[in-house]
N, CA, C and O atoms as a Tripos MOL2 file, in Angstrom:
@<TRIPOS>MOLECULE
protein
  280   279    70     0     0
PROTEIN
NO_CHARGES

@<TRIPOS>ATOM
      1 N          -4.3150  -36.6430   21.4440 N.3       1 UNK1
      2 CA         -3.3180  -36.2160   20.4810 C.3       1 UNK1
      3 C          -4.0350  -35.7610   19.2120 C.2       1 UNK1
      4 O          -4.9610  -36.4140   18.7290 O.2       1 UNK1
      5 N          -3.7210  -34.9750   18.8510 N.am      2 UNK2
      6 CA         -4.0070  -34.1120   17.7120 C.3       2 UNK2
      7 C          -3.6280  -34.9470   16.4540 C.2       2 UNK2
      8 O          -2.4460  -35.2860   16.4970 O.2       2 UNK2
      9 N          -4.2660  -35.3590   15.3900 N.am      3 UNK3
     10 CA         -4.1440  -36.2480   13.8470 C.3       3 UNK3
     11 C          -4.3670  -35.3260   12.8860 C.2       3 UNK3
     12 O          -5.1780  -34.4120   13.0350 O.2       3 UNK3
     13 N          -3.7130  -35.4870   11.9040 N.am      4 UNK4
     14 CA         -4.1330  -35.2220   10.7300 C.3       4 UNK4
     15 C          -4.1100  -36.1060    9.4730 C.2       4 UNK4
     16 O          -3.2590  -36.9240    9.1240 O.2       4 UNK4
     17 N          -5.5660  -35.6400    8.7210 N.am      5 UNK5
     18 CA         -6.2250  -36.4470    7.9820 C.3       5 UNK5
     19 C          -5.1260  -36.2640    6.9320 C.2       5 UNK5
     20 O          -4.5640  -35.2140    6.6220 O.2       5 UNK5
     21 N          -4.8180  -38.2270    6.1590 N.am      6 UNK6
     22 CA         -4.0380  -38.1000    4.9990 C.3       6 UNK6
     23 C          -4.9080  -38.8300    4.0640 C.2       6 UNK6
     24 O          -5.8160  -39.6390    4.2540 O.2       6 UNK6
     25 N          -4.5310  -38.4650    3.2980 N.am      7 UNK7
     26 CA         -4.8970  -39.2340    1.9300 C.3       7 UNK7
     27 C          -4.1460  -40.8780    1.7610 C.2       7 UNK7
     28 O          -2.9900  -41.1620    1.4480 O.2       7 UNK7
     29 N          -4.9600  -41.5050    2.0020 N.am      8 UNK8
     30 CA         -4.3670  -42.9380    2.1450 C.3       8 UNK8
     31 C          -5.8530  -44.2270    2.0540 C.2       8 UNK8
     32 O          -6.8860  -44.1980    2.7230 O.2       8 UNK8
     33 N          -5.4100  -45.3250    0.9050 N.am      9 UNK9
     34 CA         -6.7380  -46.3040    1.4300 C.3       9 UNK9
     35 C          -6.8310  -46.9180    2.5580 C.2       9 UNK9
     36 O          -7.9120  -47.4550    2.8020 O.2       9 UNK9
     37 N          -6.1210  -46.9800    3.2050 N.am     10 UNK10
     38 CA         -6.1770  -47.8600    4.6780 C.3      10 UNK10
     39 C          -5.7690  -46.7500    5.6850 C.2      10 UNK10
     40 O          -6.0030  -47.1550    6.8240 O.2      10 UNK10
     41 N          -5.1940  -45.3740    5.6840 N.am     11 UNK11
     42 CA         -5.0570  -44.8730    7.0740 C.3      11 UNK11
     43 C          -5.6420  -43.4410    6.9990 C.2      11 UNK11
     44 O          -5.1360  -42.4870    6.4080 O.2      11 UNK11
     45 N          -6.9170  -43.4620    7.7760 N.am     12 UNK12
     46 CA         -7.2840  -42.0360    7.9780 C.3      12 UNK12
     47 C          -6.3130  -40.8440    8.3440 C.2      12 UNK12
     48 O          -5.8040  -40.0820    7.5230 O.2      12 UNK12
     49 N          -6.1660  -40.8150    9.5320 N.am     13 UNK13
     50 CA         -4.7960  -40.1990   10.1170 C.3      13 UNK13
     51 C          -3.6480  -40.2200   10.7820 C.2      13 UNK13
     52 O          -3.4390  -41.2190   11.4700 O.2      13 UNK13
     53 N          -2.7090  -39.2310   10.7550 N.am     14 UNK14
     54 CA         -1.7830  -39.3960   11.3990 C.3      14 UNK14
     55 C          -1.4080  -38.4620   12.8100 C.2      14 UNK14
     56 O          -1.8740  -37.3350   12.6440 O.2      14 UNK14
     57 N          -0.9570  -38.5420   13.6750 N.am     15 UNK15
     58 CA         -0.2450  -37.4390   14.2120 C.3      15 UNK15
     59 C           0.8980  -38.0750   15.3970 C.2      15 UNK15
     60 O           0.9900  -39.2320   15.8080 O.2      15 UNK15
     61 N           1.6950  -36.8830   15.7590 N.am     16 UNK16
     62 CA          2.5960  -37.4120   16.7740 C.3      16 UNK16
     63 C           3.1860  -36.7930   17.8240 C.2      16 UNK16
     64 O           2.8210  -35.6210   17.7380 O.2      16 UNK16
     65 N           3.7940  -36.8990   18.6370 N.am     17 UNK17
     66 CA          3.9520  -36.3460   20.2250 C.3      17 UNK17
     67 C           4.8360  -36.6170   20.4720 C.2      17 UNK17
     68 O           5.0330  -37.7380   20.9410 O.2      17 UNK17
     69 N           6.3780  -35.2260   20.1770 N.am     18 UNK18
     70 CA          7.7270  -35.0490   19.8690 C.3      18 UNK18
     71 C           8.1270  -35.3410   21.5780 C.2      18 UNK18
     72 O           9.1760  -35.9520   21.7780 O.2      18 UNK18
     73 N           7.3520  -34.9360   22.7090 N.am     19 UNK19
     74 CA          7.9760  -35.0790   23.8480 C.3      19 UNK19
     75 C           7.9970  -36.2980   24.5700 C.2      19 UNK19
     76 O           8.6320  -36.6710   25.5560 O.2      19 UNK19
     77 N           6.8970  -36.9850   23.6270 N.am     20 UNK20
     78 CA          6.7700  -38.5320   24.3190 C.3      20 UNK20
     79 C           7.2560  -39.5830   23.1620 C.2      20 UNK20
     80 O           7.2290  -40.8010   23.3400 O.2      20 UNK20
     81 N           7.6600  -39.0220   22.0770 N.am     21 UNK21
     82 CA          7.7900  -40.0340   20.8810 C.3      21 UNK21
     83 C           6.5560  -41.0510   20.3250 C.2      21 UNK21
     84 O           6.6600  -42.0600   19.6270 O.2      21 UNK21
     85 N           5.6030  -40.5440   20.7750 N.am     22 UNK22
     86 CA          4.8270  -41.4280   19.9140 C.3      22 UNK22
     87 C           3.8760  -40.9390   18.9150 C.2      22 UNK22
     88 O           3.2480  -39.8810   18.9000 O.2      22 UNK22
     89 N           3.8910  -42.0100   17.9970 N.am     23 UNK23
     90 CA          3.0450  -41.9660   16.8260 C.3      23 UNK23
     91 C           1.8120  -42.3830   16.9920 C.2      23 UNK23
     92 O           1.6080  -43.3170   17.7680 O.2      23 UNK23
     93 N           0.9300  -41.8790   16.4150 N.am     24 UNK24
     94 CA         -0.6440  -42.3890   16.6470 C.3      24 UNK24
     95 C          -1.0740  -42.5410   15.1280 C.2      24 UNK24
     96 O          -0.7720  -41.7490   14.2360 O.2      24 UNK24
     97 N          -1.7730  -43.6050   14.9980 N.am     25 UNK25
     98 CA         -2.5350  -43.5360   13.4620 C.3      25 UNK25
     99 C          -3.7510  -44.1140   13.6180 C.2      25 UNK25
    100 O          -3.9370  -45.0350   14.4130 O.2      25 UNK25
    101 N          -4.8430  -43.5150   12.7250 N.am     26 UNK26
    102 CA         -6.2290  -44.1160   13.0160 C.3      26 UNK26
    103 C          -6.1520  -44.3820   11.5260 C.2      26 UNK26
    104 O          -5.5230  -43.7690   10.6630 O.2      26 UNK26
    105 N          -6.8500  -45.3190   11.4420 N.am     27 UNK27
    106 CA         -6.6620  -46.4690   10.2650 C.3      27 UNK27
    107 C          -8.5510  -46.2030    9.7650 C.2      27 UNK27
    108 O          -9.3750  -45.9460   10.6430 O.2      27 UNK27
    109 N          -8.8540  -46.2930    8.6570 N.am     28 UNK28
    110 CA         -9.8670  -46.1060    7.8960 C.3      28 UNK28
    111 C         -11.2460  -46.7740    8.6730 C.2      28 UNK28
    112 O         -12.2800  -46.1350    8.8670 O.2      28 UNK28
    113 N         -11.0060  -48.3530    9.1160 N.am     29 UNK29
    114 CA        -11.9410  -49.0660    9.7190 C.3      29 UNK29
    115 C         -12.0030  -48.2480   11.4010 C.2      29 UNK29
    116 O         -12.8250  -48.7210   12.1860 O.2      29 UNK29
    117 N         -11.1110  -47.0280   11.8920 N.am     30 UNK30
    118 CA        -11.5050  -46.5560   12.9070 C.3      30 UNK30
    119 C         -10.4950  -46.9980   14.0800 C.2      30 UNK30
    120 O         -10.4800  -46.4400   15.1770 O.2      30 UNK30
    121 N          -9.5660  -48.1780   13.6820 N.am     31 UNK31
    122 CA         -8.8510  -48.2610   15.1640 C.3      31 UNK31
    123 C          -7.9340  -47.9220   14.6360 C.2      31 UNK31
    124 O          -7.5630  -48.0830   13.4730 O.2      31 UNK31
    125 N          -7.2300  -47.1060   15.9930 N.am     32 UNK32
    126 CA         -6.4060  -46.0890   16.3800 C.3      32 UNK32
    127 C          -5.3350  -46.5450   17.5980 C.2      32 UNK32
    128 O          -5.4490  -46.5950   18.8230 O.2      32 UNK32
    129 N          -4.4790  -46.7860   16.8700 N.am     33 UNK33
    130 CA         -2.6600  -47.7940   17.4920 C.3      33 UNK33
    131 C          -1.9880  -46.4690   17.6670 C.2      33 UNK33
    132 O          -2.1620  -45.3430   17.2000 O.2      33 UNK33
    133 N          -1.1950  -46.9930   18.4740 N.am     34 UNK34
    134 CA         -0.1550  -45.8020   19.0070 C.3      34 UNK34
    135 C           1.5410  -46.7790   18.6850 C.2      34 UNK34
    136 O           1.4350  -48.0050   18.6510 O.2      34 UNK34
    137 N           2.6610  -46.2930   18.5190 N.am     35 UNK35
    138 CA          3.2710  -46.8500   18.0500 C.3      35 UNK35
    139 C           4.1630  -45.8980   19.3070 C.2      35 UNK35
    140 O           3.7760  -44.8530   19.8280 O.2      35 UNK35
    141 N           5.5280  -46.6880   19.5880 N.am     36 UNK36
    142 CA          6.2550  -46.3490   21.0400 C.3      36 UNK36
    143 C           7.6890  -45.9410   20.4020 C.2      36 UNK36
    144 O           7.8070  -46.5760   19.3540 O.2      36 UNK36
    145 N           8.6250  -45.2680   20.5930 N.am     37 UNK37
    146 CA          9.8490  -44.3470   20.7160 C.3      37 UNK37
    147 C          10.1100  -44.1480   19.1210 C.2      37 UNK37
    148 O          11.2080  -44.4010   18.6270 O.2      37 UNK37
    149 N           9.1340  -43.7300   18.4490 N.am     38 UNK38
    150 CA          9.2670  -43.1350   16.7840 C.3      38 UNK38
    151 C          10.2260  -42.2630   17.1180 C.2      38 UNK38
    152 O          10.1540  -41.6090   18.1580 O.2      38 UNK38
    153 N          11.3370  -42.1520   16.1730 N.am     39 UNK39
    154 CA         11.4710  -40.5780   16.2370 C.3      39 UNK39
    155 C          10.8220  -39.4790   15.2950 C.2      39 UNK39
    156 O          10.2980  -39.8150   14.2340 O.2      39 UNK39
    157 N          10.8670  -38.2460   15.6810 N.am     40 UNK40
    158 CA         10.3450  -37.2670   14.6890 C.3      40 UNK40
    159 C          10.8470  -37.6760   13.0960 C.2      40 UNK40
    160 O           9.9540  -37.8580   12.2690 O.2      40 UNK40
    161 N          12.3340  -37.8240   12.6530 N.am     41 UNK41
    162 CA         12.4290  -38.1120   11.4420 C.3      41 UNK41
    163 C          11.8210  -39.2950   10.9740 C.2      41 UNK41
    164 O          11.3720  -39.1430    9.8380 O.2      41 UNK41
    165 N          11.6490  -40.4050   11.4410 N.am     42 UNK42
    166 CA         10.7500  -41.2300   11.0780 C.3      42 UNK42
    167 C           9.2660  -40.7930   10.7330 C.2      42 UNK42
    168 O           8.9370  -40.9340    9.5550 O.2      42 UNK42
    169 N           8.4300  -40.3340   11.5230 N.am     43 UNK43
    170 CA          7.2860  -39.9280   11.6010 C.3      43 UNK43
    171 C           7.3220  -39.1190   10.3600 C.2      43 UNK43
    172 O           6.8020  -39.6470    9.3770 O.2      43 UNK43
    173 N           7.8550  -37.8970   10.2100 N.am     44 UNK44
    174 CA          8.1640  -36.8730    8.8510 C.3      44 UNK44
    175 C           8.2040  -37.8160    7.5410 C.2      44 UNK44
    176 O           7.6830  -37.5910    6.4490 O.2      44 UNK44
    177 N           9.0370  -39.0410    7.9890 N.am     45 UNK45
    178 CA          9.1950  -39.8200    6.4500 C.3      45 UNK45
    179 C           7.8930  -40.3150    5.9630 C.2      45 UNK45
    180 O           7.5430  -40.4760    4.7940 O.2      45 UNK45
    181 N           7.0560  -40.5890    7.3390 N.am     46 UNK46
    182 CA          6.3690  -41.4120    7.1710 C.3      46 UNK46
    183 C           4.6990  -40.5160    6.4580 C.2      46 UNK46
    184 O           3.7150  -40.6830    5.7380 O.2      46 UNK46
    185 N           5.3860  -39.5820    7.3160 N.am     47 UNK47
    186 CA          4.3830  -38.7670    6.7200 C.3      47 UNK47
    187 C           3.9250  -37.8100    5.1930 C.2      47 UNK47
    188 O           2.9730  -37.1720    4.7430 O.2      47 UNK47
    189 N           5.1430  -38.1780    4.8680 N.am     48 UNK48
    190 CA          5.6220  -37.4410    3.5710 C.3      48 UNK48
    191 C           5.6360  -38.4870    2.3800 C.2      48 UNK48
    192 O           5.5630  -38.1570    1.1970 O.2      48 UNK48
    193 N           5.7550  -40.0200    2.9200 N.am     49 UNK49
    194 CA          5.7560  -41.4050    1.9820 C.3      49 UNK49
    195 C           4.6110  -41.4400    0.8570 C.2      49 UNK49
    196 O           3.4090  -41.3540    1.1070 O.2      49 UNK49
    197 N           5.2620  -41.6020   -0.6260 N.am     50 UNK50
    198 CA          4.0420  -41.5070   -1.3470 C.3      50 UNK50
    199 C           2.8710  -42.7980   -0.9930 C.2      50 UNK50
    200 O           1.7550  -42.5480   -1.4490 O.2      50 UNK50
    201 N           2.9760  -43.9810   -0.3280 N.am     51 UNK51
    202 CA          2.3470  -45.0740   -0.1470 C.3      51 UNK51
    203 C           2.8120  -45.0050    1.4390 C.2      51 UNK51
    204 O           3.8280  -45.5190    1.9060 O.2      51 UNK51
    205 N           1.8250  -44.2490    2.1370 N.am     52 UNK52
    206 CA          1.6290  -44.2930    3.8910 C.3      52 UNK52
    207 C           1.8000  -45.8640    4.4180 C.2      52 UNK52
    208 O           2.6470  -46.2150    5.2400 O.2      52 UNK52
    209 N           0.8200  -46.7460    3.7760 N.am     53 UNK53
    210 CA          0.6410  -48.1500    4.1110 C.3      53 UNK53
    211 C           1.7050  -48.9310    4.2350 C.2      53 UNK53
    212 O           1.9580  -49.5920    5.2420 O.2      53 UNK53
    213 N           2.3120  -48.8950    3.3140 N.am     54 UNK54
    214 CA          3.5210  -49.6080    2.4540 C.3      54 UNK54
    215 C           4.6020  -49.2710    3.6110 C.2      54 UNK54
    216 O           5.2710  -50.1310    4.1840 O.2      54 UNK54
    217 N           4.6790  -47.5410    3.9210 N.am     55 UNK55
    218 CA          5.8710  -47.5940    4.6710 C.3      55 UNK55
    219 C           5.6370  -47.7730    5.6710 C.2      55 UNK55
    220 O           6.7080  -47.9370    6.2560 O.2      55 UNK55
    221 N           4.2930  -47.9180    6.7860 N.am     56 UNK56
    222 CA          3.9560  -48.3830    8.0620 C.3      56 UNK56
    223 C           4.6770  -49.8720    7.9440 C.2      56 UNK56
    224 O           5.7150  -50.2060    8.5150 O.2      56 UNK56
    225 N           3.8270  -50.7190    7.0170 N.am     57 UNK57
    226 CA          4.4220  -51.9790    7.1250 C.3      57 UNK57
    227 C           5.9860  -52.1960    6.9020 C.2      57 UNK57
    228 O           6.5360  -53.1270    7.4900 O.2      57 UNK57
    229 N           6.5500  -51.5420    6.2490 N.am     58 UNK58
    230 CA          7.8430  -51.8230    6.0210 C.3      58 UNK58
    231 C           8.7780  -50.9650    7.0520 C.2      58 UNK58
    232 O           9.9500  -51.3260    7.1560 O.2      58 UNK58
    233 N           8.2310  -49.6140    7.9790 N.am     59 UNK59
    234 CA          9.4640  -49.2380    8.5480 C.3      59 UNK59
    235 C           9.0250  -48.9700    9.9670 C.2      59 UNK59
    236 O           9.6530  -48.2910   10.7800 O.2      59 UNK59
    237 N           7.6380  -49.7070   10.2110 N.am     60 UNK60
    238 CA          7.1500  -48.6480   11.8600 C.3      60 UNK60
    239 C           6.0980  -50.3050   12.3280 C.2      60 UNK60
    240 O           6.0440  -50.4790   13.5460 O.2      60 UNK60
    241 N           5.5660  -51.0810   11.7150 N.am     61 UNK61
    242 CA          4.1020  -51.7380   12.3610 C.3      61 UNK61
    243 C           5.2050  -52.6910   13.0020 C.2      61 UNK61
    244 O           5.1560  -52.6130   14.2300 O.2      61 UNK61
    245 N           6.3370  -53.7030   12.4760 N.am     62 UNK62
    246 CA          6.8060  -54.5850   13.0490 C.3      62 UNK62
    247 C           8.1760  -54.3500   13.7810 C.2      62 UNK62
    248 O           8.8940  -55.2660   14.1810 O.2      62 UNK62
    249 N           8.5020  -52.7450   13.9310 N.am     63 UNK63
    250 CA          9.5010  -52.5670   14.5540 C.3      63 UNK63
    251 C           9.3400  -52.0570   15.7150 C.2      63 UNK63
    252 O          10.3120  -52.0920   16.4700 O.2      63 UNK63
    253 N           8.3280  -51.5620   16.0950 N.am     64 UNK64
    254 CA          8.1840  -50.5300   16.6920 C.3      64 UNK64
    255 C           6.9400  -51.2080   18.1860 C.2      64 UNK64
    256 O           5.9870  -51.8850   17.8000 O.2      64 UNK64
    257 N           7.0490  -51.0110   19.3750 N.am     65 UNK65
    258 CA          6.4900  -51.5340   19.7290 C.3      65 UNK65
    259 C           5.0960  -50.4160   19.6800 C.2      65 UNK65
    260 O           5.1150  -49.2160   19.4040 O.2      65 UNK65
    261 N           3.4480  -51.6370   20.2000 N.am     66 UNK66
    262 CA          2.7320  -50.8010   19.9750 C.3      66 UNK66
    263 C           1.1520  -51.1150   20.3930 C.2      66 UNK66
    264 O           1.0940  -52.3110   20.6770 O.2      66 UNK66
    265 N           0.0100  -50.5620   20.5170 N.am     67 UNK67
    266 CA         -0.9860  -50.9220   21.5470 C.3      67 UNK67
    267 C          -1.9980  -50.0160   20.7190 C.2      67 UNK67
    268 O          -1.7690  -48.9640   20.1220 O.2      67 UNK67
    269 N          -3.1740  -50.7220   20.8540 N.am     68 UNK68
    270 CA         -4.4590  -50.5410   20.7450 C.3      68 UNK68
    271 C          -5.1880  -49.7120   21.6860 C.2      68 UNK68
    272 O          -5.6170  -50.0560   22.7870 O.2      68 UNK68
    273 N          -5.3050  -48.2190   20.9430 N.am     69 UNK69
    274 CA         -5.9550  -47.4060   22.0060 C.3      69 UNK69
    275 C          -7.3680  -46.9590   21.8720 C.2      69 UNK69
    276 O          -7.8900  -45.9400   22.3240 O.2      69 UNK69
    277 N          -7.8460  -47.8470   21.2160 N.am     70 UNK70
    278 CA        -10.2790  -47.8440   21.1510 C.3      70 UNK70
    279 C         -10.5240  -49.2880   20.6030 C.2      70 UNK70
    280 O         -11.6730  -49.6920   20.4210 O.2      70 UNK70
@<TRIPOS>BOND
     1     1     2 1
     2     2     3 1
     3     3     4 2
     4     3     5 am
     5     5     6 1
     6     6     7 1
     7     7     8 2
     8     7     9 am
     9     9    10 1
    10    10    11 1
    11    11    12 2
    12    11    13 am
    13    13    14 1
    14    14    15 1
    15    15    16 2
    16    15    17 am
    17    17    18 1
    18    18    19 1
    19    19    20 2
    20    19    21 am
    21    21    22 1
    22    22    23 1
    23    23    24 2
    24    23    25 am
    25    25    26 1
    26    26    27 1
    27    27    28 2
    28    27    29 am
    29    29    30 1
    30    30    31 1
    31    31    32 2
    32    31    33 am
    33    33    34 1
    34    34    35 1
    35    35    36 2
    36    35    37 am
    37    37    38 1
    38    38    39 1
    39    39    40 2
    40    39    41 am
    41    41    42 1
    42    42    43 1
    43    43    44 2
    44    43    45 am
    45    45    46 1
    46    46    47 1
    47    47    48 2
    48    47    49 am
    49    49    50 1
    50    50    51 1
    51    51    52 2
    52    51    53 am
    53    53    54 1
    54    54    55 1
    55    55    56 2
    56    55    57 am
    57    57    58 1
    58    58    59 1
    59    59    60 2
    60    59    61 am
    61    61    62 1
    62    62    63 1
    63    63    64 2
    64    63    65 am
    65    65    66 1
    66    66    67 1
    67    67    68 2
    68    67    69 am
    69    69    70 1
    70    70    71 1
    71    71    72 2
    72    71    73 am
    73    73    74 1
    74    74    75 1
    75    75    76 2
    76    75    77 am
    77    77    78 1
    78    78    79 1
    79    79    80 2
    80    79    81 am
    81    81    82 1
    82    82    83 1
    83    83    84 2
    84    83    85 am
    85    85    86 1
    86    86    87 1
    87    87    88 2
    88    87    89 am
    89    89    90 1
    90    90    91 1
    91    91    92 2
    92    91    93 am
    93    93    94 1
    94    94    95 1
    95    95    96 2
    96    95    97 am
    97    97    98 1
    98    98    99 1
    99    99   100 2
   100    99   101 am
   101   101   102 1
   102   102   103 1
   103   103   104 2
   104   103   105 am
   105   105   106 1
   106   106   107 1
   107   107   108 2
   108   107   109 am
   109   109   110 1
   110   110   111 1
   111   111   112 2
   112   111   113 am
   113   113   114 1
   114   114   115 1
   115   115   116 2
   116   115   117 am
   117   117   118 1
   118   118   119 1
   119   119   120 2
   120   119   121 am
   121   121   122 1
   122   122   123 1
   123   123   124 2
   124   123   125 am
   125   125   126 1
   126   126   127 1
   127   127   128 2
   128   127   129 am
   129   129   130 1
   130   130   131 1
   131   131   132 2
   132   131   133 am
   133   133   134 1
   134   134   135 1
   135   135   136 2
   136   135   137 am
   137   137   138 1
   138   138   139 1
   139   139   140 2
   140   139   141 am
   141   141   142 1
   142   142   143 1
   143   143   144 2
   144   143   145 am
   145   145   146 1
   146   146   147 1
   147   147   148 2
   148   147   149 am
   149   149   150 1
   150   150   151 1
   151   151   152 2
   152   151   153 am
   153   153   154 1
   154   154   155 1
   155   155   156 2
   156   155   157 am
   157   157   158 1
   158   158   159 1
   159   159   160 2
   160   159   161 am
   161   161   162 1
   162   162   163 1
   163   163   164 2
   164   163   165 am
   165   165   166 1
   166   166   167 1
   167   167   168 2
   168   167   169 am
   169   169   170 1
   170   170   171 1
   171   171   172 2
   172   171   173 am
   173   173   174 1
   174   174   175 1
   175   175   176 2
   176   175   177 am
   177   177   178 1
   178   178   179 1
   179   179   180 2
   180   179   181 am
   181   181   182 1
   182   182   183 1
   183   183   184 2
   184   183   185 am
   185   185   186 1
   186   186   187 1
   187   187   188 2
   188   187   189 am
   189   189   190 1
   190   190   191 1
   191   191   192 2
   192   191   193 am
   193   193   194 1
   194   194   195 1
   195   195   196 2
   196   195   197 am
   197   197   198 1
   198   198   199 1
   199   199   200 2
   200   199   201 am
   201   201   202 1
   202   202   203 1
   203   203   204 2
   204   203   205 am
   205   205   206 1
   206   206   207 1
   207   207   208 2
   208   207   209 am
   209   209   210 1
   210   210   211 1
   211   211   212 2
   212   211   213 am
   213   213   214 1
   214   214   215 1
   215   215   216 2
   216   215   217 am
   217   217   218 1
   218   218   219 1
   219   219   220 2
   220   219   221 am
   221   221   222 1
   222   222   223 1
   223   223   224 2
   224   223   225 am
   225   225   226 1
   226   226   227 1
   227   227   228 2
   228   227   229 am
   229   229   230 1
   230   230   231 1
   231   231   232 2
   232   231   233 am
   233   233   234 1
   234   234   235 1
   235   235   236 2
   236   235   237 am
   237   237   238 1
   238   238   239 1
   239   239   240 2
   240   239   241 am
   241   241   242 1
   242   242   243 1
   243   243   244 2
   244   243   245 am
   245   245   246 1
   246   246   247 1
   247   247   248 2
   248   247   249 am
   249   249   250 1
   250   250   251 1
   251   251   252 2
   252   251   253 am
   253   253   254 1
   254   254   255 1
   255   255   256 2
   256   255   257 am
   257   257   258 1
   258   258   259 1
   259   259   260 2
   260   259   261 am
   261   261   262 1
   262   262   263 1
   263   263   264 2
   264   263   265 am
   265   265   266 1
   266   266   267 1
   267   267   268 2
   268   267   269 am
   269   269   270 1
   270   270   271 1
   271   271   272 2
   272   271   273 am
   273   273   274 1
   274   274   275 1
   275   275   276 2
   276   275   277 am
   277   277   278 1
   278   278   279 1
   279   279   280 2
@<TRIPOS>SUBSTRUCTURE
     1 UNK1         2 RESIDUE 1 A UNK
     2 UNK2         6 RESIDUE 1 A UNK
     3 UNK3        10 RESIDUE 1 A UNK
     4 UNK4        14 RESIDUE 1 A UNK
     5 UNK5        18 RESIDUE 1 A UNK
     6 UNK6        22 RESIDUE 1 A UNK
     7 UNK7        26 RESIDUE 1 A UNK
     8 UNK8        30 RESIDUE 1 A UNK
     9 UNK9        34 RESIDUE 1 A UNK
    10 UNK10       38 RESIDUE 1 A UNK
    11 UNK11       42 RESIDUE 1 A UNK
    12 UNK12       46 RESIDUE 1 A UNK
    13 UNK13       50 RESIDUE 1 A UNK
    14 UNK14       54 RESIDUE 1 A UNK
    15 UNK15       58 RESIDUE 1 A UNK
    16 UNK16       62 RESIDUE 1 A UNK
    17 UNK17       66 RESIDUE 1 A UNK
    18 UNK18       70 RESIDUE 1 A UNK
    19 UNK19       74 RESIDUE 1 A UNK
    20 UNK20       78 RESIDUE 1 A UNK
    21 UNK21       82 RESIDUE 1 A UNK
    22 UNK22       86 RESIDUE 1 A UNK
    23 UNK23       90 RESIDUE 1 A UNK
    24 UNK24       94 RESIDUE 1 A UNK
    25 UNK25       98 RESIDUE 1 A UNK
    26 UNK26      102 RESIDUE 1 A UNK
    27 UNK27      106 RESIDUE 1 A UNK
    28 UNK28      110 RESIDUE 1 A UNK
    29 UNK29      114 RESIDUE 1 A UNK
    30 UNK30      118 RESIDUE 1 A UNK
    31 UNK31      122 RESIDUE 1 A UNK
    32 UNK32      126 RESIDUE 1 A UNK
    33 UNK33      130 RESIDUE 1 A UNK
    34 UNK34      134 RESIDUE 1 A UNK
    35 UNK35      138 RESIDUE 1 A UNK
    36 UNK36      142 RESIDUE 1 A UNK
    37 UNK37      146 RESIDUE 1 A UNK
    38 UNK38      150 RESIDUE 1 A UNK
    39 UNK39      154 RESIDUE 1 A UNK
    40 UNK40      158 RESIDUE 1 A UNK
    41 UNK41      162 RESIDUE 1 A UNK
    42 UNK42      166 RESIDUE 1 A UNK
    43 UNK43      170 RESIDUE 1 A UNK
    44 UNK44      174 RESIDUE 1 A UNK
    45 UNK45      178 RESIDUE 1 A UNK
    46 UNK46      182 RESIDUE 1 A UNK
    47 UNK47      186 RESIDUE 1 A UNK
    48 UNK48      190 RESIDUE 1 A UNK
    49 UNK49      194 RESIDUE 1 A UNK
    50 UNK50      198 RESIDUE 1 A UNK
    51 UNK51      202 RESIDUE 1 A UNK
    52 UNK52      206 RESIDUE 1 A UNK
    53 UNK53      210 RESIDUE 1 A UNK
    54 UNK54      214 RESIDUE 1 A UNK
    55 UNK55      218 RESIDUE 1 A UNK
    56 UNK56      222 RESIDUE 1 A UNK
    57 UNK57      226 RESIDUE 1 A UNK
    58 UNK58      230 RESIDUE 1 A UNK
    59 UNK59      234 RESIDUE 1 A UNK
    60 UNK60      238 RESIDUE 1 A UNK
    61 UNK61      242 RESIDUE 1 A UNK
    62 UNK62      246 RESIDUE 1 A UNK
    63 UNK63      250 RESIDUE 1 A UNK
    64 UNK64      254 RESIDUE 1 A UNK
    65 UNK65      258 RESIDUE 1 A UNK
    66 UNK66      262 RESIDUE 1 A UNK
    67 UNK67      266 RESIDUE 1 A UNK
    68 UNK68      270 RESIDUE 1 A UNK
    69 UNK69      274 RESIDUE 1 A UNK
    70 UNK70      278 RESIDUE 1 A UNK
């Protein structure tokens, strides 16, 4: 899946995969979680959030199911 680099202290990048719903984020220290049935407007919010971190934890890390992919 294709990421793009954000400006964030804890998350390198983001990207996501509208036909499978999932979110992928690689996080600064290098591991890279996939997060399961995001929808696109979520992902957009998330991607657009002035504090990336803040809104992982508050609207996607504990809702969302999700797996360690490296």
């Amino acid at each position: 899946m294709d990421r793009i680099p954000v400006s964030s202290s804890n998350i390198r990048s983001i990207g996501y995969d509208s036909q499978s719903a999932i979110l992928e984020v690689e996080f600064t220290s290098g591991d890279i979680y996939q997060y399961f049935n995001v929808s696109e407007y979520l992902f957009r919010q998330f991607f657009n959030a002035s504090s990336r971190g803040q809104f992982l934890n508050d609207n996607i890390r504990y809702h969302y199911r999700y797996q360690k992919v490296n």
